[in-house]
C-alpha positions as CSV (number, residue, x, y, z in Angstrom):
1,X,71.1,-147.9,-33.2
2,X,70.6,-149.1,-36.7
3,X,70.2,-146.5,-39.4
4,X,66.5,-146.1,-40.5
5,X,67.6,-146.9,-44.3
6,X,69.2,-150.0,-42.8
7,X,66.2,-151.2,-40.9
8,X,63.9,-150.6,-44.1
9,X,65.8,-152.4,-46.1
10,X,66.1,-155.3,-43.5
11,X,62.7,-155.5,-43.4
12,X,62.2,-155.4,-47.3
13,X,64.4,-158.3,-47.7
14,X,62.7,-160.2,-45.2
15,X,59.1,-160.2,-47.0
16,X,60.9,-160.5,-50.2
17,X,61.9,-163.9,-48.8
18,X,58.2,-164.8,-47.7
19,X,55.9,-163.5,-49.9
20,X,54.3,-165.1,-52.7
21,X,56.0,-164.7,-56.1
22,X,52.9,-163.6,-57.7
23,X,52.5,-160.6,-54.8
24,X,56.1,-159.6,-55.3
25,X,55.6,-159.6,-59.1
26,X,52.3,-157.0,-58.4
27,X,54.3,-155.2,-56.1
28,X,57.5,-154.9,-58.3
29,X,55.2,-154.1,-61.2
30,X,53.7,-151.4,-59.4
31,X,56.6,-149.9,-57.9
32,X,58.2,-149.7,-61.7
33,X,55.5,-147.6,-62.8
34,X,55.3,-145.3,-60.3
35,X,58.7,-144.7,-60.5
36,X,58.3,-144.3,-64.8
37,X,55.9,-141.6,-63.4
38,X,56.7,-138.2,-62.2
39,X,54.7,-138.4,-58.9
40,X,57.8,-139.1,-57.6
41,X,59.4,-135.5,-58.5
42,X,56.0,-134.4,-57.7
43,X,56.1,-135.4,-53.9
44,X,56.8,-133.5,-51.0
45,X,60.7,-133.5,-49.7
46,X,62.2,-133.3,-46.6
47,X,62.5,-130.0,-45.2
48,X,59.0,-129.0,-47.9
49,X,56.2,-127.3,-46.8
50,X,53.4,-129.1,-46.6
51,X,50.1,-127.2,-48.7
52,X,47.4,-126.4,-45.8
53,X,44.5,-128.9,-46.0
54,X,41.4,-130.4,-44.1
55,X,40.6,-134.0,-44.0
56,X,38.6,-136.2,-42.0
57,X,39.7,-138.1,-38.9
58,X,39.6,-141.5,-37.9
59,X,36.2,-140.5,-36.6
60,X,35.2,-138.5,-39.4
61,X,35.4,-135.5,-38.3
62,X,37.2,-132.5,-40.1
63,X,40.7,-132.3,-38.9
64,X,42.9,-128.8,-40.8
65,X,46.3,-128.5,-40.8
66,X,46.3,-124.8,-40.0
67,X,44.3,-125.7,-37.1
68,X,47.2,-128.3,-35.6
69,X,50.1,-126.1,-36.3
70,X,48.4,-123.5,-34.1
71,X,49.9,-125.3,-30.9
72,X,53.2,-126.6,-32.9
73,X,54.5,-129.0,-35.5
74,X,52.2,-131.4,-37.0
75,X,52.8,-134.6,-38.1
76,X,50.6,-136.4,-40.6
77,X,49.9,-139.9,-41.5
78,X,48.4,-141.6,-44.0
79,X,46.9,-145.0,-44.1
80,X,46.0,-146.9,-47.3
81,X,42.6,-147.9,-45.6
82,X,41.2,-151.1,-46.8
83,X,43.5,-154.1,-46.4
């Protein structure tokens, strides 16, 4: 099985390949500044602890994370929302 830092990288060079020059540009762009910023140090780590929060659902409806870990690990996604 290929590593996951392979795979990710695969897959980076593949849209680098197909995408626009002018997306990569924005893209590269933005991933330079976030990395001049110190979000990055900022950002949870592997093995952190996540702060306990409440957001809504995919329905809207409040969802905590003190609730979830009640029955167990939790794992949380994000989604950027509007494409």
């Amino acid at each position: 099985m290929q590593a996951l830092a392979d795979q990710l990288a695969a897959q980076k060079e593949g849209f680098l390949k197909k995408a626009p020059p002018e997306v990569v540009e924005i893209m590269s762009a933005a991933m330079a500044k976030l990395k001049a910023s110190d979000l990055i140090d900022k950002a949870l780590k592997q093995g952190d602890t996540a702060p306990l929060f409440e957001l809504p659902d995919a329905t809207g409806q409040p969802v905590s994370l003190e609730d979830r870990l009640t029955s167990g690990p939790a794992v949380v996604t994000f989604y950027r929302g509007v494409w």
